[in-house]
N, C-alpha and C positions, 0 to 999 in steps of 0.2 A: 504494500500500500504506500501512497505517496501522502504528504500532509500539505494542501494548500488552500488558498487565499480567495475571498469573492473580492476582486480590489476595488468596488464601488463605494468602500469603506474610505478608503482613500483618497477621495476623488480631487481631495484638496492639495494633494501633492502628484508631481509630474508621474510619469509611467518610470521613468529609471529613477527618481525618487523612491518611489513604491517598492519598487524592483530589488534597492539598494536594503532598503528596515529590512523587508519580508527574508532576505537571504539571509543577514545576519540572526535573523531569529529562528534560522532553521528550515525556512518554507520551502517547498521543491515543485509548485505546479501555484498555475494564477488562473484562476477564471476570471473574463473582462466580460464586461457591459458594452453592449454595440448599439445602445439603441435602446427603444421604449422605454420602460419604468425604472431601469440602471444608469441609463443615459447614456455617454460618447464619453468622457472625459479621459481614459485610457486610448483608445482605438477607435475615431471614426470612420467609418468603412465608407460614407459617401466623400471624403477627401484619400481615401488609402488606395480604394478603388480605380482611382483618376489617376495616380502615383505609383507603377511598379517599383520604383527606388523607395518610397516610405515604406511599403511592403517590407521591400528586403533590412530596410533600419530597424523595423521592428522585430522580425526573424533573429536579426543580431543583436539585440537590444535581446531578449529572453537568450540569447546563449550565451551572451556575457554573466548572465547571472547565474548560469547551470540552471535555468528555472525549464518546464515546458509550459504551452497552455494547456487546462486540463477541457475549458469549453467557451466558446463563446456566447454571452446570453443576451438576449433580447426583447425577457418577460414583456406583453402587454397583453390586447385583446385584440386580437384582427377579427373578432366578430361579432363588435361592440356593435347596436342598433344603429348608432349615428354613421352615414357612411365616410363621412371624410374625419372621422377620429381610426374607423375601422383599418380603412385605406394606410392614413400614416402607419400601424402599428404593422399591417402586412408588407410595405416598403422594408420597414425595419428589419423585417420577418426576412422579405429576399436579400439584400442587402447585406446582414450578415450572413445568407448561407453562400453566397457569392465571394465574400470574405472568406469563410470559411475555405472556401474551395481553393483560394490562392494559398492561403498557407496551408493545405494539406490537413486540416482536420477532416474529421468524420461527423465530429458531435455538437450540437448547439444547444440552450435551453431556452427555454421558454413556458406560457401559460396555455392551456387551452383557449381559452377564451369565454364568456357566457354571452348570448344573444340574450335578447326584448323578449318579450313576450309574443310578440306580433309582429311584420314587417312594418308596422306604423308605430313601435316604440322610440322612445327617447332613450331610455336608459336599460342595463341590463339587470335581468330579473333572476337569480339566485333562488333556484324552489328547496325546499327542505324538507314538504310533508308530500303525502299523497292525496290529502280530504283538503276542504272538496275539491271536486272530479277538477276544476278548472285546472290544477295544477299537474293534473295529467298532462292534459293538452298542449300546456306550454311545453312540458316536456319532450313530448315529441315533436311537436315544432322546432326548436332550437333543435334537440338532436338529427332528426330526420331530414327536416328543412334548410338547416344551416350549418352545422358543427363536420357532420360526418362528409357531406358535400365540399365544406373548403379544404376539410385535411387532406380529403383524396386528392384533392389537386397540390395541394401545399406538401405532402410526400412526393408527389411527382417533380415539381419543382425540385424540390432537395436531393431526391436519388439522381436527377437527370445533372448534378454539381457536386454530386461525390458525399453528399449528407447523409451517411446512412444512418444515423440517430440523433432524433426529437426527443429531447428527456423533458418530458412534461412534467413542472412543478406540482403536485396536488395540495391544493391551495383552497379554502375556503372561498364561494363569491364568485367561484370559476367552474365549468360544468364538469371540469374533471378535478376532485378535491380526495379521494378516497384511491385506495386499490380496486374496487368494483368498478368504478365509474374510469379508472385508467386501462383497465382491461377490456372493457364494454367499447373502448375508443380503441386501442388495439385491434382487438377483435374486427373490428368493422374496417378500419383501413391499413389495415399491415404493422407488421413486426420492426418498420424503422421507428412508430411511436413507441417509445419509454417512459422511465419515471426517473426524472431529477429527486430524487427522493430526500426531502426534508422532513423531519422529526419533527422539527418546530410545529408545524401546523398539522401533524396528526398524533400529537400529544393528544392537545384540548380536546380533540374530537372523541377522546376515550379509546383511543385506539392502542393495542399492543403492536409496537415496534418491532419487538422480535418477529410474531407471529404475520405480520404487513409483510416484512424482509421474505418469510419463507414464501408465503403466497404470490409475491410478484418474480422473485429469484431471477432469472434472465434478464427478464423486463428492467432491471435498475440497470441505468445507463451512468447517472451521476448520481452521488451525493453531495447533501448540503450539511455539515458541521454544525449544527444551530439547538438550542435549547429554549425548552418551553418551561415557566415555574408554574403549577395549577394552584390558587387561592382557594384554599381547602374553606376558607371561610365565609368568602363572597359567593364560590360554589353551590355553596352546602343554602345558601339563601336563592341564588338567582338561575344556576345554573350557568353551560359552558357560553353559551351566546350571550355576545356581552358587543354591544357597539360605541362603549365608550371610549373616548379618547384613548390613546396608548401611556400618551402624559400621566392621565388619570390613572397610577398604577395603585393607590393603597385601594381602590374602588373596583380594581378589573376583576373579573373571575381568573382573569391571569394575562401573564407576562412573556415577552422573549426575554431570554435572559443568555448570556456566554455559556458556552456549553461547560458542565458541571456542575452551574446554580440551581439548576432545574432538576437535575436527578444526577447519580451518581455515578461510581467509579463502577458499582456491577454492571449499573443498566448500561453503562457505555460500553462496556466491555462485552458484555454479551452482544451489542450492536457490529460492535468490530467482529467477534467471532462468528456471527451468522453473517455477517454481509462476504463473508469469508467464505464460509459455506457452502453459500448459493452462486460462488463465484465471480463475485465482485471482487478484485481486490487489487484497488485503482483509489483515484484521489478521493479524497474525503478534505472538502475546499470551504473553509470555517465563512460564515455567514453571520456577520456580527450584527447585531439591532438591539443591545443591551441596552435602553436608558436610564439602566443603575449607575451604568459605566461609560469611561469614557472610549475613546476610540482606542487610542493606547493600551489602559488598562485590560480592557476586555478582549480585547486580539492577542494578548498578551498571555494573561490568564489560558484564556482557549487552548491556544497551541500548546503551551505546558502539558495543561489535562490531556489532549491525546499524543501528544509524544509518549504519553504513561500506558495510553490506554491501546492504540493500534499498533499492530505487527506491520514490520516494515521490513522484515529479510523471508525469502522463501523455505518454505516449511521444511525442506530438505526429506530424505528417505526416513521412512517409520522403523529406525534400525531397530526397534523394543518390540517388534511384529514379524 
């Protein structure tokens, strides 16, 4: 396993700025932000694009550092109702995997995306029950009418430039947020959709981590480094859906927090052993969103914890077998 960096953390400092901390402290793989809700600040692909020599500065810029990339990301919605927010976020969408295709990666990340209700929404609508019936229908509207229809084409795009893996974030607020709902997308348009698999956001959901890890196995394409703390006692009153500010944390039913504030040294450790398992065992790229902490501290913190906690040399032969 490799230990690295979501550099969007950073964004306040240049790319060999970033480059320069992240090595001394150990890091050996960078995921960058190309675009949508990570933004450009590392690597903009509509100026790199234009520029085969920026290309190759950047190439040498990661091999100066011994770093690789582990993905390039581009979270948004390309299937937002509104169609010129939609539009930018699927430029973004091509743009990095055209990127992508110049430097020889394979993999990108990003969200699924969730549609309207209707082709005449404004915004996008996130169902969570199945009563009443209405919330069927949207259902299958967005999935059948919109979701499963752009990925087919959005895989083709990507396979036809060398992208053979979309690791989908499962993300609350987005139609694909669970391992059902990543597999059900799978399913329907090919084995290049994956799971960027974050923990963070299938904590809250009451989800077991170990057991997500066995049931997707193949399917994780990336990991995200990130911790979730659950307020046992705003919980225990309100339950996990909580849309209050992030700020507002003595109030939330919970928190992102650096990985180890939220659970521990077994739970991670059992994380590392089964992502192991099931044959991941590739970057684990820390995703910082701590507002305990500062940006320092908790990048800090983080990498510590899993230098302790992930295997990083090859298991070698079972000479005790």
């Amino acid at each position: 396993m490799k230990l690295g960096v979501f550099t969007v953390l950073l964004g306040g400092k240049s790319l060999e700025e970033a480059l320069k901390y992240l090595s001394e402290l150990g890091v050996q793989a960078v995921e960058i932000g190309t675009g949508g809700f990570p933004g450009t600040a590392h690597a903009n692909p509509e100026e790199l694009l234009k520029d085969p020599d920026k290309i190759k500065e950047l190439k040498d810029l990661i091999d100066k550092y011994d770093m690789e990339i582990s993905a390039l990301s581009c979270h948004g919605n390309p299937v937002h109702p509104q169609k010129e927010i939609a539009d930018k976020f699927h430029e973004d969408f091509e743009k990095t995997v055209l990127l992508a295709e110049k430097l020889g990666l394979d993999r990108i990340n990003t969200f699924s995306g969730c549609p309207g209700d209707s082709p005449n929404s404004m915004y996008p609508n996130w169902v969570t029950c199945p009563w009443p019936e209405d919330f069927l229908k949207i259902l299958d509207y967005q999935w059948n009418d919109v979701l499963i229809p752009y990925w087919e084409r959005a895989v083709k795009f990507a396979n036809d430039h060398g992208v053979t893996r979309i690791a989908l974030e499962m993300h609350p607020g987005f139609c694909v947020y669970n391992p059902e709902t990543l597999l059900k997308l799978r399913a329907a348009v090919g084995d290049t959709i994956g799971a960027n698999f974050d923990p963070s956001h299938l904590f809250w959901q009451g989800i077991d981590i170990v057991a997500a890890i066995r049931e997707l196995g193949p399917a994780i394409y990336h990991f995200h480094a990130k911790d979730t703390k659950i307020d046992e006692i705003n919980t225990g009153i309100n339950g996990v859906l909580d849309t209050k500010h992030y700020g507002d944390e003595i109030n939330r039913s919970w928190i992102f927090r650096s990985v180890g504030y939220g659970h521990g040294y077994q739970e991670w450790k059992d994380i590392v052993s089964n992502l192991r398992m099931v044959g991941y065992d590739d970057v684990l790229s820390i995703e910082h969103e701590d507002s305990l902490m500062s940006v320092n501290e908790g990048l800090t913190k983080a990498i510590k914890f899993l230098q302790e906690v992930m295997t990083f040399e090859d298991t070698g032969g079972m000479w005790w077998a």
